[in-house]
N, CA, C and O atoms as a MOPAC input file, in Angstrom:
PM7 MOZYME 1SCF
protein

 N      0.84100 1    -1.16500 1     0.00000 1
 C      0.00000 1     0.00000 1     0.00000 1
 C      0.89300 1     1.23800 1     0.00000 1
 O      1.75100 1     1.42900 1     0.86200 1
 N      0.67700 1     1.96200 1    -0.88500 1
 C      1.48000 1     3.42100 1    -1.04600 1
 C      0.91400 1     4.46400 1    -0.35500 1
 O     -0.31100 1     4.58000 1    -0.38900 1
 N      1.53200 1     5.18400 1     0.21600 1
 C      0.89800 1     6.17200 1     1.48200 1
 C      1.20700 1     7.35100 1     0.35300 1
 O      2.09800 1     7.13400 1    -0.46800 1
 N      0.60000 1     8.37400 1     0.32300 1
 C      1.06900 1    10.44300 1    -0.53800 1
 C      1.75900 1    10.92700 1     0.65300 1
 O      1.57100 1    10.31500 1     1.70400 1
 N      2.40200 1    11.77100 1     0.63900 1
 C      2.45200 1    13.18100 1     1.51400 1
 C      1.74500 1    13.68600 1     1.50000 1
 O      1.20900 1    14.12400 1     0.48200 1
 N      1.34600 1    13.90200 1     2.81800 1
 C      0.19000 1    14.78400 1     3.07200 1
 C      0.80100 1    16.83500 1     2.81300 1
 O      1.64000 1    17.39000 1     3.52400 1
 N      0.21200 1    17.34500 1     1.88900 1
 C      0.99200 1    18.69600 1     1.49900 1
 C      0.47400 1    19.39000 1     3.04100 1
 O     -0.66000 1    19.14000 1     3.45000 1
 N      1.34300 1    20.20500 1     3.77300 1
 C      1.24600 1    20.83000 1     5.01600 1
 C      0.49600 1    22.17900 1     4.71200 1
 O      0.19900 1    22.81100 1     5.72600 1
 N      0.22600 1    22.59400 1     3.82400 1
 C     -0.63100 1    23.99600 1     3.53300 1
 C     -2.53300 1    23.21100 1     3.42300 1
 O     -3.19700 1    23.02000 1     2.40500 1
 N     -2.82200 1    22.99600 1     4.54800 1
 C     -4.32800 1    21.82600 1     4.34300 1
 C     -4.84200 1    22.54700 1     5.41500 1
 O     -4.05300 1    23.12700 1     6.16100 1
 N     -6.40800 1    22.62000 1     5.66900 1
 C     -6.83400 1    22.54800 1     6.95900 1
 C     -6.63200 1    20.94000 1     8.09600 1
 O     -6.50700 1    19.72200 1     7.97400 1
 N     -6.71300 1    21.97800 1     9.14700 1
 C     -6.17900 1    20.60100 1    10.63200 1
 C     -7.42100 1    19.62800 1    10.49700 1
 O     -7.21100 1    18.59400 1    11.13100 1
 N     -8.68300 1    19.64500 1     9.84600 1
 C     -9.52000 1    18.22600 1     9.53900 1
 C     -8.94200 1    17.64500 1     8.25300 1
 O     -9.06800 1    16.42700 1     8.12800 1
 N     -8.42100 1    18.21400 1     7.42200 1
 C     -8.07800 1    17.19600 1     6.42100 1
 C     -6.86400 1    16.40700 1     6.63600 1
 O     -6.70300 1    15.34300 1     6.03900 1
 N     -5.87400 1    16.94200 1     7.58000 1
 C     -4.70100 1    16.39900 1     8.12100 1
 C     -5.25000 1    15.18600 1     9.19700 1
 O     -4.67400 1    14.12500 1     9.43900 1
 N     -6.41100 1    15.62400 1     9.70800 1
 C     -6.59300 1    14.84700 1    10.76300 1
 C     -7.04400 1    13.31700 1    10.07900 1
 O     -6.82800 1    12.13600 1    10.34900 1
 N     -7.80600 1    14.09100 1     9.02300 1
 C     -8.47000 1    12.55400 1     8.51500 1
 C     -7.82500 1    11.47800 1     7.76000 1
 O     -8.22800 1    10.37500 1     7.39200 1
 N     -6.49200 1    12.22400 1     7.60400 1
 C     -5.60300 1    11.76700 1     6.66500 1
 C     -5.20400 1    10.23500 1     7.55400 1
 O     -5.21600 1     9.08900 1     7.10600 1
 N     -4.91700 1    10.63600 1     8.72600 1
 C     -4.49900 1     9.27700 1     9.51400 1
 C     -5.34500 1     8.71900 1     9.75900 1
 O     -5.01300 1     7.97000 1    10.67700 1
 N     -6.80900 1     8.50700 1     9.39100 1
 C     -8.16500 1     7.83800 1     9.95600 1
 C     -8.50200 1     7.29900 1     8.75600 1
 O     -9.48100 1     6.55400 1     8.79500 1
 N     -7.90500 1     7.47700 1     7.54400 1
 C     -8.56700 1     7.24600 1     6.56200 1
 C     -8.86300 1     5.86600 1     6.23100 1
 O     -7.87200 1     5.28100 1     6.66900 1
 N     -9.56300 1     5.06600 1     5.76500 1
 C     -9.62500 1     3.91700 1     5.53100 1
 C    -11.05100 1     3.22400 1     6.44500 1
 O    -11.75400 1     3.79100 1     7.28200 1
 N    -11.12500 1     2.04900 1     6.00800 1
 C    -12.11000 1     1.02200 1     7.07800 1
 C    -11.84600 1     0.81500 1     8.09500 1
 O    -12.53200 1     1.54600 1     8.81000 1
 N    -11.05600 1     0.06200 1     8.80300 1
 C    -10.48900 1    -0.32500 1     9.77300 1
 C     -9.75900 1     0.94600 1    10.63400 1
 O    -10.29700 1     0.90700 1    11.74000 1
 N     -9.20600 1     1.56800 1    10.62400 1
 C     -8.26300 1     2.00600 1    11.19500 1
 C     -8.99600 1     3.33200 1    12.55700 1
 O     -8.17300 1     3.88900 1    13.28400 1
 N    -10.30100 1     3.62000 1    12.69700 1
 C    -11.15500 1     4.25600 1    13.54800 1
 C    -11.50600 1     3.22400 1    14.27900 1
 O    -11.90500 1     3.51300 1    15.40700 1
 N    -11.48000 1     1.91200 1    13.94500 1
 C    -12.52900 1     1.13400 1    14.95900 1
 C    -10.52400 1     0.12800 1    15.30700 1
 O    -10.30700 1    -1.08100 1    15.22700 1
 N    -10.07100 1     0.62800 1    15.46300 1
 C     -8.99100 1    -0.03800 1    15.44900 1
 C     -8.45700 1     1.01700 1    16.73800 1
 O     -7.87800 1     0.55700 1    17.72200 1
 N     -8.70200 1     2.28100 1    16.59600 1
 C     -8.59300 1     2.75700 1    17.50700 1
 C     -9.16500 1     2.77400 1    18.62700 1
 O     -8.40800 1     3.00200 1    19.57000 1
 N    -10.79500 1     2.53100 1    18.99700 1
 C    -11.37100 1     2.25800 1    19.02500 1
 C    -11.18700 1     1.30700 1    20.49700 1
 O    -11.49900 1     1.48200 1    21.67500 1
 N    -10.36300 1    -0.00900 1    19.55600 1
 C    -10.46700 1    -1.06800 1    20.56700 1
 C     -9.21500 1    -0.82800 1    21.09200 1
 O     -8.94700 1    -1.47500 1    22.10400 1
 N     -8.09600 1     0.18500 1    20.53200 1
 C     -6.90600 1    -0.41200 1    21.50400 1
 C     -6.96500 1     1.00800 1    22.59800 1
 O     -5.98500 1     1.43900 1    23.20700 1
 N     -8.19200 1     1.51200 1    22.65100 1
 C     -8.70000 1     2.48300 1    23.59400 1
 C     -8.54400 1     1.75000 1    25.25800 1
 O     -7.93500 1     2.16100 1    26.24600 1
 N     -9.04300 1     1.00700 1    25.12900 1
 C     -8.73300 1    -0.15500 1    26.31300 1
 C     -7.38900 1    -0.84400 1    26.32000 1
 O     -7.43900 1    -1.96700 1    26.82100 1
 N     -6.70100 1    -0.62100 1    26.07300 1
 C     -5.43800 1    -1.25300 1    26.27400 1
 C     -4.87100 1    -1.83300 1    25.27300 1
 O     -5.48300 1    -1.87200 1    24.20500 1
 N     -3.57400 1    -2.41500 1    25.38800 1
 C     -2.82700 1    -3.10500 1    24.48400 1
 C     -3.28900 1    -4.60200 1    24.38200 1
 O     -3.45700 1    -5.35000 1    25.34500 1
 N     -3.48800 1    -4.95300 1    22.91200 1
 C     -4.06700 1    -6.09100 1    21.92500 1
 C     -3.15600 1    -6.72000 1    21.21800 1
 O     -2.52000 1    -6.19200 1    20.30600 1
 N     -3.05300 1    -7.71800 1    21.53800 1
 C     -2.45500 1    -8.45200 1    20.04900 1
 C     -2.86400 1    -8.50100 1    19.19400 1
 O     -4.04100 1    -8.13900 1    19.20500 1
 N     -2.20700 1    -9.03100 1    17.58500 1
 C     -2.97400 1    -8.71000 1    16.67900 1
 C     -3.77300 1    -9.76400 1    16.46100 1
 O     -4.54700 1    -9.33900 1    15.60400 1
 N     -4.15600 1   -11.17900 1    16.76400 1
 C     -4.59200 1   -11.72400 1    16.66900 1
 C     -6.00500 1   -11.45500 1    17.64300 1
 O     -7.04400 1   -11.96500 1    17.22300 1
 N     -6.04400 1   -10.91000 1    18.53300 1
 C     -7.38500 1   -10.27000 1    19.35400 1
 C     -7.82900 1    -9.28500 1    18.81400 1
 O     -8.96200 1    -9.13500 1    19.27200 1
 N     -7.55400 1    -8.30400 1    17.91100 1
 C     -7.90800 1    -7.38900 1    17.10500 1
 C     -8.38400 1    -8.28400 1    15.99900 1
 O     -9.60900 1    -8.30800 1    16.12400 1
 N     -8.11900 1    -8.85800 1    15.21900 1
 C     -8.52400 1    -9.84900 1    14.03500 1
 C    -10.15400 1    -9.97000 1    14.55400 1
 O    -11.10700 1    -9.32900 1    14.11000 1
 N    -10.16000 1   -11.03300 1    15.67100 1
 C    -10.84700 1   -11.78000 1    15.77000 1
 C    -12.21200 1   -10.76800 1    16.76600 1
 O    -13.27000 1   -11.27000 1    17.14500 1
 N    -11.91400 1    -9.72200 1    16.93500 1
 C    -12.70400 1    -8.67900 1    17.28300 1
 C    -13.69300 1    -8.10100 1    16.40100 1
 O    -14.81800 1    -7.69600 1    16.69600 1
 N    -12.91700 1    -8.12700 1    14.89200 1
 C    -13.40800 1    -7.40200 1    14.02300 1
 C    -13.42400 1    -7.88700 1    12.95400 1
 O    -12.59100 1    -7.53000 1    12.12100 1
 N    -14.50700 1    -8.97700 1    12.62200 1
 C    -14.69100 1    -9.79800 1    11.31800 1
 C    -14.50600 1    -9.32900 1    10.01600 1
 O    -14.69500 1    -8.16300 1     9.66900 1
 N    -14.13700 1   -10.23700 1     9.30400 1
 C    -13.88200 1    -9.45300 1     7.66000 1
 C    -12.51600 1    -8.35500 1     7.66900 1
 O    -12.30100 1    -7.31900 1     7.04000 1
 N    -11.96000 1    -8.88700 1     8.39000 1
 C    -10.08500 1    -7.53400 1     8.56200 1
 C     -9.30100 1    -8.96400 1     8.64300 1
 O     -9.20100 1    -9.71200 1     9.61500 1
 N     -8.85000 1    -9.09200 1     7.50700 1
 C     -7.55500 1    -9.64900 1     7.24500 1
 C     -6.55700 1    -9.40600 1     7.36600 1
 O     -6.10100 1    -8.26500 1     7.29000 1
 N     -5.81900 1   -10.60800 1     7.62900 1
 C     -4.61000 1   -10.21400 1     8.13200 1
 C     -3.44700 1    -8.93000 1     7.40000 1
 O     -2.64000 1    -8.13900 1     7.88900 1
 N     -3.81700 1    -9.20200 1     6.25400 1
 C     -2.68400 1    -8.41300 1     5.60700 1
 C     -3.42200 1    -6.81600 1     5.55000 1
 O     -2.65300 1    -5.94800 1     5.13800 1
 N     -4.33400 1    -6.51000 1     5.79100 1
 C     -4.62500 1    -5.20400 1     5.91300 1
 C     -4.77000 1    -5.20800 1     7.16000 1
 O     -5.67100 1    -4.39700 1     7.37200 1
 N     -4.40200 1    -5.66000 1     8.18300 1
 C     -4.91300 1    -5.18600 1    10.05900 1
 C     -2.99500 1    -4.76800 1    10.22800 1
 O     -2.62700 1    -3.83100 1    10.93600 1
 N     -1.83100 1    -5.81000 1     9.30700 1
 C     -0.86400 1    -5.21500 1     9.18100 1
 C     -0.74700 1    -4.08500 1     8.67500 1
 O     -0.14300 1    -3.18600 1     9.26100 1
 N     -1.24500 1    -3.94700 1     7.62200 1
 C     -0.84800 1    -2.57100 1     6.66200 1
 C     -1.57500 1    -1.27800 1     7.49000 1
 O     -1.26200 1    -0.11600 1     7.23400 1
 N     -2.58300 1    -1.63000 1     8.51200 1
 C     -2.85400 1    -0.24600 1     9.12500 1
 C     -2.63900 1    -0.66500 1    10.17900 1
 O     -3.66600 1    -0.48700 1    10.83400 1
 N     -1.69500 1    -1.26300 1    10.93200 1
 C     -1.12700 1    -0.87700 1    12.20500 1
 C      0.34300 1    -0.44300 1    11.68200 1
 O      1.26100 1     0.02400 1    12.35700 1
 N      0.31800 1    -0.70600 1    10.38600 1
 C      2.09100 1    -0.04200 1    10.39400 1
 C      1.92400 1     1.49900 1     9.80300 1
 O      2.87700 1     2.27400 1     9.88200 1
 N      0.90300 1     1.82900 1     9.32000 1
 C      0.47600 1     2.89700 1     9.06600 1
 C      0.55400 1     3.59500 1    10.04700 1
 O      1.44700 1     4.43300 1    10.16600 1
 N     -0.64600 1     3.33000 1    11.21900 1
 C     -0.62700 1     4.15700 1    12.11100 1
 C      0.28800 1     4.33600 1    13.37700 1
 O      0.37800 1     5.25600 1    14.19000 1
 N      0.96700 1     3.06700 1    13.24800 1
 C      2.57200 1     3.20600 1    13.97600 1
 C      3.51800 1     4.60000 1    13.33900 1
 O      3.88800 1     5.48700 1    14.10800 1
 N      3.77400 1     4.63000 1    12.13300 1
 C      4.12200 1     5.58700 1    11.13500 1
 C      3.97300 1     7.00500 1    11.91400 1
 O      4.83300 1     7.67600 1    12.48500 1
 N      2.58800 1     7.22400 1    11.74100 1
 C      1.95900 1     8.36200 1    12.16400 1
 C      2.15900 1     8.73300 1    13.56300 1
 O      2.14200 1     9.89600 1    13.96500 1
 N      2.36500 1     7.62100 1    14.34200 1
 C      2.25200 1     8.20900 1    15.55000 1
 C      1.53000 1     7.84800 1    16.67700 1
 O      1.64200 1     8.05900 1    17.88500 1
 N      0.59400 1     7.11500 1    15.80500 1
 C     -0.85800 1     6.80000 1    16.86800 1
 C     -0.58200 1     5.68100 1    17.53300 1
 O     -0.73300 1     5.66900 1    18.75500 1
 N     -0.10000 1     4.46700 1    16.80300 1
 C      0.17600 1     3.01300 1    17.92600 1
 C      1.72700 1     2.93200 1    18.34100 1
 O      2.70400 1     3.61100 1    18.02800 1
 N      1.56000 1     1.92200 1    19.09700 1
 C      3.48500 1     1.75000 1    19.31400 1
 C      3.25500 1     0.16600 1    19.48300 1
 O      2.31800 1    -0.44200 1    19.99900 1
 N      4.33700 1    -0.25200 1    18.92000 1
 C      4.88900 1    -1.66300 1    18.57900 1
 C      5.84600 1    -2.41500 1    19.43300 1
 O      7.07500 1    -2.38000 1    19.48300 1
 N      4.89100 1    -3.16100 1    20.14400 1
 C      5.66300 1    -4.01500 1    21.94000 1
 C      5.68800 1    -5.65100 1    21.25000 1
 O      4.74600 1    -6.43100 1    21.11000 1
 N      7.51000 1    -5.85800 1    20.80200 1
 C      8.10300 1    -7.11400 1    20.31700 1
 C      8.29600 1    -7.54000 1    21.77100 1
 O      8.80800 1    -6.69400 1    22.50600 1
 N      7.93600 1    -8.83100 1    22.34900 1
 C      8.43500 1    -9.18400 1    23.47100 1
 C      9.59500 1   -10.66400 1    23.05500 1
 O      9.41500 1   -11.64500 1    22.33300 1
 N     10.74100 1   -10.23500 1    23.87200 1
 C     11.58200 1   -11.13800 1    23.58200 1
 C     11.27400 1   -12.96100 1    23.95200 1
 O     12.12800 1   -13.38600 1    24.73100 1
 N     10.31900 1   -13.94000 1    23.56100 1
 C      9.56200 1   -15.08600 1    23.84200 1
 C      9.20100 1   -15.60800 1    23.02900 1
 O      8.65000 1   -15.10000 1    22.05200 1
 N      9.49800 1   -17.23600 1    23.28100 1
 C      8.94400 1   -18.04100 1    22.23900 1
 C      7.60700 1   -18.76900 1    22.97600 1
 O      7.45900 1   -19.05500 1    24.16400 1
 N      6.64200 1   -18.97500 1    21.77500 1
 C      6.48700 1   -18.53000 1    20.79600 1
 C      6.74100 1   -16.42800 1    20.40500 1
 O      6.68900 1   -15.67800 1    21.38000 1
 N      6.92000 1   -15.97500 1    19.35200 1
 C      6.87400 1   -14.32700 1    19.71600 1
 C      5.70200 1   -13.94400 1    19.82300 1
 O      4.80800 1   -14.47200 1    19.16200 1
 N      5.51100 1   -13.08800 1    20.55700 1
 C      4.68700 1   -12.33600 1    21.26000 1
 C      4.87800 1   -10.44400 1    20.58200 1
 O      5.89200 1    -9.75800 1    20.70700 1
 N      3.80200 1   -10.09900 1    20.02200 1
 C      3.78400 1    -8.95000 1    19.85500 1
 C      2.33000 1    -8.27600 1    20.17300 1
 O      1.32300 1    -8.83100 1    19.73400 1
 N      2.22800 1    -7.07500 1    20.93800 1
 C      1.10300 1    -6.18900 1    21.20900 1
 C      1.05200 1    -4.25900 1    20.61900 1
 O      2.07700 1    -3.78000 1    20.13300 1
 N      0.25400 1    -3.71700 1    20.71100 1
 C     -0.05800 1    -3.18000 1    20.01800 1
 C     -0.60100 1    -2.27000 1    21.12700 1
 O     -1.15500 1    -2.98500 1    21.96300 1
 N     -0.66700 1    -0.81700 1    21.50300 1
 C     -1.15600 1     0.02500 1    22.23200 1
 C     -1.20600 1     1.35700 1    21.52700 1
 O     -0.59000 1     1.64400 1    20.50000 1
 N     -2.18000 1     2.28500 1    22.34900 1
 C     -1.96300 1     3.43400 1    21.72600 1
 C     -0.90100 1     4.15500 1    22.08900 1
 O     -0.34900 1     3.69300 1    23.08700 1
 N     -0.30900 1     5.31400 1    21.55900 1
 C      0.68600 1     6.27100 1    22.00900 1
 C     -0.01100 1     7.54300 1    22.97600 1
 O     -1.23700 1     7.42800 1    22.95700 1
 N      0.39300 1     8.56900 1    23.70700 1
 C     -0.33900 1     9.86800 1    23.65400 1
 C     -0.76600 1    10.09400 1    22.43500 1
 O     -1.99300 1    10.00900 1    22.37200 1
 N     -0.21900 1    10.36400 1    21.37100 1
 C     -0.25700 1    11.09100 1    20.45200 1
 C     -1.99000 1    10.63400 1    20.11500 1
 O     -3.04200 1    11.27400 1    20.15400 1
 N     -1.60100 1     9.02900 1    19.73800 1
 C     -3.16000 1     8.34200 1    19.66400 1
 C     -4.55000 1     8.30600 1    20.68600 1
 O     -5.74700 1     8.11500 1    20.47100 1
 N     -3.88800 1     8.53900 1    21.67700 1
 C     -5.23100 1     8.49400 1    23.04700 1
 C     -5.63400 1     9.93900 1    22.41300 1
 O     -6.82200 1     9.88500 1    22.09600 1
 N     -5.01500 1    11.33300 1    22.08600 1
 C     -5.51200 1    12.51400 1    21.74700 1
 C     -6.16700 1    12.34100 1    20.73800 1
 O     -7.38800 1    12.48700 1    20.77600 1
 N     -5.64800 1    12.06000 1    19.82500 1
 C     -6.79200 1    11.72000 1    18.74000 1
 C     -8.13100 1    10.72200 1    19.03400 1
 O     -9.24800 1    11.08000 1    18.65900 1
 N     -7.94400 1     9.60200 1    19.64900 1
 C     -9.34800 1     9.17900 1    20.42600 1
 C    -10.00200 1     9.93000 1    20.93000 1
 O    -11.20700 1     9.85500 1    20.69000 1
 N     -9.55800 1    10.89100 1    21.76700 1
 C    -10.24500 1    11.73600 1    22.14800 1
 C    -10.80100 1    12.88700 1    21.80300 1
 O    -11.66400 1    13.39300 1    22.52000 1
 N    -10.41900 1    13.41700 1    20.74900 1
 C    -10.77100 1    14.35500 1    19.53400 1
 C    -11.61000 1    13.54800 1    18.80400 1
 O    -11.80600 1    14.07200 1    17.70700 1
 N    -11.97600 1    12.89500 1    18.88100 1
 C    -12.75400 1    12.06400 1    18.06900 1
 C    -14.21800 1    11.88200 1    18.50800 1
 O    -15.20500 1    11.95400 1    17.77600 1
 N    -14.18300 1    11.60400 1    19.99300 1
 C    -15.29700 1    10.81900 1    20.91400 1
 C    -16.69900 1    12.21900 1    20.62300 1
 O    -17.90500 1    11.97500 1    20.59700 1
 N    -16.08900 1    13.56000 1    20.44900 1
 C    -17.45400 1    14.02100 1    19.93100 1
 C    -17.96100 1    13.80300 1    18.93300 1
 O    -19.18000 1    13.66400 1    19.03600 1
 N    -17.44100 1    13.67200 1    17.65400 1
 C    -17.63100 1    12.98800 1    16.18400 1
 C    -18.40600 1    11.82000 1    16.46600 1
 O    -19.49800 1    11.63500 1    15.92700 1
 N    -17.83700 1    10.92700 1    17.38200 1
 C    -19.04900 1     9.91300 1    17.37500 1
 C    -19.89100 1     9.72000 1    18.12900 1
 O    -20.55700 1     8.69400 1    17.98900 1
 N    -20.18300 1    10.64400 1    19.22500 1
 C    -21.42300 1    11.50600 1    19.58400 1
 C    -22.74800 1    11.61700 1    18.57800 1
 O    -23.85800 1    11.08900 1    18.50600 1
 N    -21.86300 1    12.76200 1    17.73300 1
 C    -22.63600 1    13.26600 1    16.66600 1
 C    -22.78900 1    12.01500 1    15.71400 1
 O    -23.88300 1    11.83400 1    15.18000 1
 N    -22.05500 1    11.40200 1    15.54700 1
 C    -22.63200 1    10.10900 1    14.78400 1
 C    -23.78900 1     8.61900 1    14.86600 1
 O    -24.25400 1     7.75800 1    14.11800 1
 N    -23.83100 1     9.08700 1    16.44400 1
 C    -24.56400 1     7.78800 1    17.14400 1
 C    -26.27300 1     8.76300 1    17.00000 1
 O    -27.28100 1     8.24700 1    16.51500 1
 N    -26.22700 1     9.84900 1    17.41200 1
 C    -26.95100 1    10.47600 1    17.59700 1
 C    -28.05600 1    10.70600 1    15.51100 1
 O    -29.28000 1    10.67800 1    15.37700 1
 N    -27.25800 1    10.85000 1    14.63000 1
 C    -27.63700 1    10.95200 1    13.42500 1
 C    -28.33100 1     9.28400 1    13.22300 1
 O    -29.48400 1     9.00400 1    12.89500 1
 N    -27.71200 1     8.77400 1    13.39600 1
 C    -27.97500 1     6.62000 1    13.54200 1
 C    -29.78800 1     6.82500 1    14.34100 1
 O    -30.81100 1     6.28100 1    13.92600 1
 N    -29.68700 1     7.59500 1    15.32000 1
 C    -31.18600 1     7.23600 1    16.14000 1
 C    -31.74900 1     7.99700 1    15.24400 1
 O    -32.41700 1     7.35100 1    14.43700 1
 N    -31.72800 1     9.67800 1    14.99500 1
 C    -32.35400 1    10.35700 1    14.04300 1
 C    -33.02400 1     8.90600 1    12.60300 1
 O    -34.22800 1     8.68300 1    12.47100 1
 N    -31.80500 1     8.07400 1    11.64500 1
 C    -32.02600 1     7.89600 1    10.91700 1
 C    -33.28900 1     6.74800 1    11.42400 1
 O    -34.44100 1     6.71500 1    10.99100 1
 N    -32.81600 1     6.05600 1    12.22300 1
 C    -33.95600 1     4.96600 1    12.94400 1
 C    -35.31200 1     5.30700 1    13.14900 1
 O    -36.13400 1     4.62800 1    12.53400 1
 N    -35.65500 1     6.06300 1    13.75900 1
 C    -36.70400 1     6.90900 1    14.21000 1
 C    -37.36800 1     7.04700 1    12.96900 1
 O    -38.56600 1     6.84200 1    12.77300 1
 N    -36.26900 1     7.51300 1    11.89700 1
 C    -37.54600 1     8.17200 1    10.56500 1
 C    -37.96000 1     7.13600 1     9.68900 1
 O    -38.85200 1     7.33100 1     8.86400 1
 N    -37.19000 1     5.69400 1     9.84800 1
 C    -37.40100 1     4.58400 1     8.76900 1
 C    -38.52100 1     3.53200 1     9.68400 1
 O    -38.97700 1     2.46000 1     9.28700 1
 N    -38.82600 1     4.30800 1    11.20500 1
 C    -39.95300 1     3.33400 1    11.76400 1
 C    -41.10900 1     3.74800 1    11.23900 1
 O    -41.21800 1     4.89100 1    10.79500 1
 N    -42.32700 1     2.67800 1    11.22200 1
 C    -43.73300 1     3.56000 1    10.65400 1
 C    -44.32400 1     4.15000 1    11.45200 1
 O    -44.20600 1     3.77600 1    12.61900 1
 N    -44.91900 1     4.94000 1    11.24000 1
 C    -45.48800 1     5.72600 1    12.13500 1
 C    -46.90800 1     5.44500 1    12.92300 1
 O    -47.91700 1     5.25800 1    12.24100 1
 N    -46.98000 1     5.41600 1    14.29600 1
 C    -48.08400 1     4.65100 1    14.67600 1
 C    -49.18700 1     5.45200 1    14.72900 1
 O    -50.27900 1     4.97900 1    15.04500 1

């Protein structure tokens, strides 16, 4: 997967979204909100995320800033996956967005019930 440069003359939401971009990688945050995951507990958390893309966006967002990468020296190897600061801030810059998103979800519910 080929990543662009992000050009630095952007507004701070298009920069922001730049590291969120994709399927996986919000609900990825998501879960390692609670702590550090292996990747095999992330897999199996989140059906239909294959392996080779749950790699390609944890090395992404390692990249960026958001996760950090815990090799433990053990056989079998052992590797986990946590957020950084950098990433808990962005979780948390986030948690109103999906406020506003849970909240649009009941709006849409509400209007597709029939009306009694």
């Amino acid at each position: 997967m080929t990543r662009r440069r992000l050009d630095t003359d952007v507004c701070g939401v298009t920069a922001a979204i730049a590291v969120i971009d994709g399927k996986w990688k919000t609900a990825l945050l998501w879960l390692l909100e609670s702590g550090p995951h292996r990747p095999g507990e992330l897999r199996r958390q989140l059906p239909g995320l294959t392996e080779k893309v749950l790699t390609a966006a944890l090395r992404e967002m390692e990249a960026d800033g958001l996760v950090h990468r815990e090799v433990y020296d053990v056989l079998p190897p052992k590797t986990e996956y946590s957020l950084t600061g950098f990433g808990r801030e962005l979780a948390e810059a986030l948690a109103p967005l999906s406020d506003w998103g849970h909240r649009r979800l009941e709006k849409l519910d509400e209007a597709a019930r029939p009306a009694s």
